[in-house]
C-alpha positions as CSV (number, residue, x, y, z in Angstrom):
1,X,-51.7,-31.4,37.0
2,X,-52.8,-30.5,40.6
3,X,-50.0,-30.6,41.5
4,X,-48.9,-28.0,39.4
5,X,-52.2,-25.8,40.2
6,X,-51.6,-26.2,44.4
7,X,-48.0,-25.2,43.9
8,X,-48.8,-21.7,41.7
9,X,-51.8,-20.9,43.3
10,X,-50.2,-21.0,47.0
11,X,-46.9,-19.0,46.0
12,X,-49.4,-16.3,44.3
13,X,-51.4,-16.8,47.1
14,X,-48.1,-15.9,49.8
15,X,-47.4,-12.8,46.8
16,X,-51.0,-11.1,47.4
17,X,-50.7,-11.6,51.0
18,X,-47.8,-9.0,50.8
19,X,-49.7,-6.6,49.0
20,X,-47.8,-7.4,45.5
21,X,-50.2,-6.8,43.1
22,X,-50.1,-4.5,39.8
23,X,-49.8,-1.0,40.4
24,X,-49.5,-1.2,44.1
25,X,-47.2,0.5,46.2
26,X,-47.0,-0.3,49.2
27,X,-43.6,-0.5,50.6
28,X,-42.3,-4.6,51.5
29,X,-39.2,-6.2,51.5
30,X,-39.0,-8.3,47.8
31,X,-35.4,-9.5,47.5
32,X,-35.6,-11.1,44.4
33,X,-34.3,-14.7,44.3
34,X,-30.6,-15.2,43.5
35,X,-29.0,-12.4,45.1
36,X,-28.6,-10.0,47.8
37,X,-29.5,-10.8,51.6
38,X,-26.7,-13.4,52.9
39,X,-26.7,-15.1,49.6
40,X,-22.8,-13.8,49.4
41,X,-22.0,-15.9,46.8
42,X,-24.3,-14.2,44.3
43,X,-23.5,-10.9,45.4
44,X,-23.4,-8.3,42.8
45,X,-19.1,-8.5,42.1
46,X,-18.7,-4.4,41.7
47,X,-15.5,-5.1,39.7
48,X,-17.6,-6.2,36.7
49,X,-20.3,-4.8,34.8
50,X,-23.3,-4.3,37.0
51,X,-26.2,-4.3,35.0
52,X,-25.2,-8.0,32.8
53,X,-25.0,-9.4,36.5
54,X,-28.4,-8.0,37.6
55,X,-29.7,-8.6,34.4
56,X,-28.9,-12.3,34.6
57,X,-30.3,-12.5,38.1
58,X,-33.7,-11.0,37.3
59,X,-33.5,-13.3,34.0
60,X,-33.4,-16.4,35.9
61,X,-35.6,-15.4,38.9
62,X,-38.3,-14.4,35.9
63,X,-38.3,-17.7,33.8
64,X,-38.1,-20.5,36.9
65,X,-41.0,-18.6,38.0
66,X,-39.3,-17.2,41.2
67,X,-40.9,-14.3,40.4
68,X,-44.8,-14.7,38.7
69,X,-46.7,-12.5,36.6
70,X,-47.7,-9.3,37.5
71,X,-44.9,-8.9,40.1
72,X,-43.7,-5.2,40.3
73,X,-39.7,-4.5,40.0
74,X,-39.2,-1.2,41.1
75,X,-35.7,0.6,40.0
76,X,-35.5,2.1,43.5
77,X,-35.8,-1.0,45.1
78,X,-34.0,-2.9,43.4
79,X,-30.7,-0.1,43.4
80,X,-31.4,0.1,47.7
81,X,-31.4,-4.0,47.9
82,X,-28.2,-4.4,45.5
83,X,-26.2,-1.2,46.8
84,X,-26.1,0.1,43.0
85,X,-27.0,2.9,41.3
86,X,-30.2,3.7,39.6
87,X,-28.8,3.5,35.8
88,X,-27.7,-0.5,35.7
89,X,-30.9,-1.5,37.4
90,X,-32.8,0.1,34.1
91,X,-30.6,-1.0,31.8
92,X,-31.0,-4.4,33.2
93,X,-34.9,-3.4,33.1
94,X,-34.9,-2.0,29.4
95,X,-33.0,-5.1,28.2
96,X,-35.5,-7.6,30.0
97,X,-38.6,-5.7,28.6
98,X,-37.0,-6.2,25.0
99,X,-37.0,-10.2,25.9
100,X,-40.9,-9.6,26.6
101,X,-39.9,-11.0,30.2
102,X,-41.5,-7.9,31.8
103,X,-43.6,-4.9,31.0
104,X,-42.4,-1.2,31.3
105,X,-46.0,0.7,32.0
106,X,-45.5,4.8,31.9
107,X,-46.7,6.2,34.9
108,X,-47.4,3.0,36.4
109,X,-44.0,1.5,36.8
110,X,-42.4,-2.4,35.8
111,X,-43.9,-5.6,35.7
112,X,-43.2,-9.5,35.3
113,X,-44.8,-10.0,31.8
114,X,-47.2,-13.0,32.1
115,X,-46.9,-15.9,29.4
116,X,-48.1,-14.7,26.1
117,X,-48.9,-17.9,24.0
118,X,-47.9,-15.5,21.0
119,X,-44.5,-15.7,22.5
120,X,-44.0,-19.4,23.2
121,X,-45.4,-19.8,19.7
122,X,-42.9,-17.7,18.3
123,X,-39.8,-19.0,20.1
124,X,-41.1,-22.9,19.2
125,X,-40.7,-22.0,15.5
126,X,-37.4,-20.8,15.4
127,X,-36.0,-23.6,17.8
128,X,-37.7,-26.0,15.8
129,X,-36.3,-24.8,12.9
130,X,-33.0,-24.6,14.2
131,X,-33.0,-28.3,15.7
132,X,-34.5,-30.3,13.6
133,X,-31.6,-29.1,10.7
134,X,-29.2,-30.1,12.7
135,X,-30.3,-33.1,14.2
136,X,-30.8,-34.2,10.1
137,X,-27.2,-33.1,9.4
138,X,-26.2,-34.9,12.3
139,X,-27.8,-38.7,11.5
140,X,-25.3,-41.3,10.9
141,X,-22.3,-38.8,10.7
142,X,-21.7,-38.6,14.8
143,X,-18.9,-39.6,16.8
144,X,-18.9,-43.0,19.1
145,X,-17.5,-40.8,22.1
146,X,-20.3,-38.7,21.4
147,X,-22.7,-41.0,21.4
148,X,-21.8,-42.5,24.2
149,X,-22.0,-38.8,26.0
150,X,-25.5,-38.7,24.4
151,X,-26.1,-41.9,26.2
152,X,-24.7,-41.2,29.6
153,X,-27.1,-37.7,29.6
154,X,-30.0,-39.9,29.2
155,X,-29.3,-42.8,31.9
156,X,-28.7,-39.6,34.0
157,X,-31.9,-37.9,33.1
158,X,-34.0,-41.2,33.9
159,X,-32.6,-41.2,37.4
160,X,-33.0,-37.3,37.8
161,X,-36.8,-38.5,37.0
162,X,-37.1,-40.8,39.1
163,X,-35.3,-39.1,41.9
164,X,-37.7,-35.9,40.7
165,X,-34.5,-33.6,40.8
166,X,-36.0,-31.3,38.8
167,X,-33.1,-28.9,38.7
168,X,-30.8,-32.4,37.8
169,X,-33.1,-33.2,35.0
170,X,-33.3,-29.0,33.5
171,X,-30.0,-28.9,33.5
172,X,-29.4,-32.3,32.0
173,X,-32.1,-31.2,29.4
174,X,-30.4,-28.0,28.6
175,X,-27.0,-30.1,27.8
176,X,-28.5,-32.6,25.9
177,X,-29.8,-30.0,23.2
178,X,-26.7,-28.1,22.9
179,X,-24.5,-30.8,22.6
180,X,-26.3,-31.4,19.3
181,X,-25.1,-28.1,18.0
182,X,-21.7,-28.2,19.4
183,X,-21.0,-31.6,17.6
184,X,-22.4,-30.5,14.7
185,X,-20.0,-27.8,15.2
186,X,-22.9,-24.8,15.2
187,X,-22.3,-23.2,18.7
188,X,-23.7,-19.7,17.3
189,X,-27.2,-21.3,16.4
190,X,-27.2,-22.7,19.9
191,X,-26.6,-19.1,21.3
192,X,-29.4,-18.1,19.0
193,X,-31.4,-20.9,20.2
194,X,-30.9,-19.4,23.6
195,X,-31.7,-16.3,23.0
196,X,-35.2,-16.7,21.7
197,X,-36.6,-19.7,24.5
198,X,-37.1,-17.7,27.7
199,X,-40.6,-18.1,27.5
200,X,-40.5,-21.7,26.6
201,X,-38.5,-22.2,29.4
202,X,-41.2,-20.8,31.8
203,X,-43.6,-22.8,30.5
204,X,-41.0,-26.0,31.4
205,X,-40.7,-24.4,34.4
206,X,-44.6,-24.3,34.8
207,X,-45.3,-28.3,34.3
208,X,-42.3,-29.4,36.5
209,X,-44.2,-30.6,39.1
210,X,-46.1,-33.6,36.7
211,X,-44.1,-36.7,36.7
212,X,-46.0,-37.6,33.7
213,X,-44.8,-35.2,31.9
214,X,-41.1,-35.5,32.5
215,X,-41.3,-38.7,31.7
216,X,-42.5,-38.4,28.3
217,X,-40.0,-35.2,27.6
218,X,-37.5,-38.2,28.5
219,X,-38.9,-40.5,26.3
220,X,-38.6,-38.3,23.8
221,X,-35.5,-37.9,24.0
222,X,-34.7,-41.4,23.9
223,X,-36.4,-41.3,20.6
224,X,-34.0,-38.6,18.9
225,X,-31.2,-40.3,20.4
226,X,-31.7,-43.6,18.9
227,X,-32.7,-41.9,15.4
228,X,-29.2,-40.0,15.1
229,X,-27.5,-43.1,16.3
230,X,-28.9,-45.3,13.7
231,X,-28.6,-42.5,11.0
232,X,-32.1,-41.8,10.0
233,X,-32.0,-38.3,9.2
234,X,-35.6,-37.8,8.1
235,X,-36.5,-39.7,11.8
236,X,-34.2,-37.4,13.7
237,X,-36.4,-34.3,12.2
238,X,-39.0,-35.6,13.0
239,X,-38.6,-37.2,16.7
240,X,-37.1,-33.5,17.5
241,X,-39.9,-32.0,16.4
242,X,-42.4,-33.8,18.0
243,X,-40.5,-33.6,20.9
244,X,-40.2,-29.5,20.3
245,X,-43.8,-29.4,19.7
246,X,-44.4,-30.4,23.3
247,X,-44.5,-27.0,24.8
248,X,-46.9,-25.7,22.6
249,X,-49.5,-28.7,23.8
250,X,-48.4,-28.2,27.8
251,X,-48.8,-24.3,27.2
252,X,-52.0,-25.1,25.9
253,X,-53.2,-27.5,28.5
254,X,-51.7,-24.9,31.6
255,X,-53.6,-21.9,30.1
256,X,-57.1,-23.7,31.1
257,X,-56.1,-23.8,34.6
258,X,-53.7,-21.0,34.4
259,X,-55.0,-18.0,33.1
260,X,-53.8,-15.7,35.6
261,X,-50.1,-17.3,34.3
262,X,-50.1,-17.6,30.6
263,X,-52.2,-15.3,28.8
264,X,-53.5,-16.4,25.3
């Protein structure tokens, strides 16, 4: 966990040497993470709608914790670094502040929303909701190929761990939960599913530096695996939920030595 704790404190440390705290205004140069600068490839594409793209970009900057808590987005800054106008940047904004990913303060301007426990509880409920049905209507009625896909994801996972690719083992993470619902044939509940864990996803984000705790998300995993496999639908329930459960206990733990992150 000290890890964790050097890592955030030194990158809000580097963010308050520039002068970025709330309600400030002093004028630096913040490109936000992902595009603009000579990151071409992420360049906004003009022939498509601007404000999904931007909206995406501050989406992801916001929930790996590119940008923290308490970070100011300005629309004009954000319109001069993109070569956009005004109106997509606060539609991107609007749409953001209705995720609870950032805070819209009249007369005082946008903000990076910090972690609201209220939030993360929220978000938990429906996923776990949402998972542990299918993983139930899943036990025992699953194909061998996928299975055997199931299977593959987690011997790649344990390597991602032990290699600490933490980007390897999010992404391996991310696949191994929605290929539940896409077998069981429910791709809308995994859009849904989606939709409502941005601010579980920061907390993952959060405890990525603690090799302890990867290791037991894997385990976990490992655990709902071999319940579906062998069809126990009751143990599938409740080995996802457990496992779901997780980020309530890490948010938890965090908030103690991360108050100026997560608020409760």
């Amino acid at each position: 966990m000290d890890k964790i704790c050097d890592l955030q404190s030194k990158r809000l440390a580097d963010r308050e040497k520039k002068g970025l705290q709330m309600g400030e205004t002093k004028n630096v140069d913040r490109r936000i993470p992902g595009f603009g600068g000579d990151e071409t490839s992420d360049a906004i594409n003009l022939r498509l709608p601007i404000a999904p793209q931007i909206y995406e970009r501050l989406r992801r900057a916001i929930t790996t914790l590119a940008m923290l808590p308490s970070e100011a987005l300005s629309e004009k800054e954000l319109s001069l670094q993109l070569g956009v106008s005004r109106t997509p940047v606060r539609e991107a904004l609007i749409r953001l502040a209705d995720e609870g990913l950032i805070d819209i303060l009249p007369q005082r301007g946008s903000f990076v929303a910090p972690i609201r426990m209220k939030d993360v509880e929220e978000a938990q409920f429906i996923r776990e909701s949402l998972e542990v049905a299918v993983v139930k209507r899943l036990a025992g009625r699953c194909s061998s190929a996928f299975l055997s896909e199931l299977d593959t994801n987690l011997v790649r996972q344990e390597r991602a761990v032990s290699l600490e690719d933490h980007d390897l083992f999010l992404d391996l993470d991310e696949a191994f939960h929605r290929s539940f619902c896409e077998e069981a044939g429910l791709s809308k509940s995994w859009r849904v599913i989606q939709s409502v864990k941005l601010q579980m996803d920061r907390v993952r984000y959060l405890s990525l530096p603690d090799p302890d705790h990867l290791n037991t998300l894997l385990a976990q995993h490992r655990a709902i695996f071999d319940a579906v496999e062998k069809g126990l639908a009751v143990g599938a329930g409740a080995a996802m939920s457990t496992h779901l459960q997780e980020v309530l206990r890490t948010a938890k733990r965090l908030s103690l030595q991360r108050a100026d992150l997560l608020e409760i």
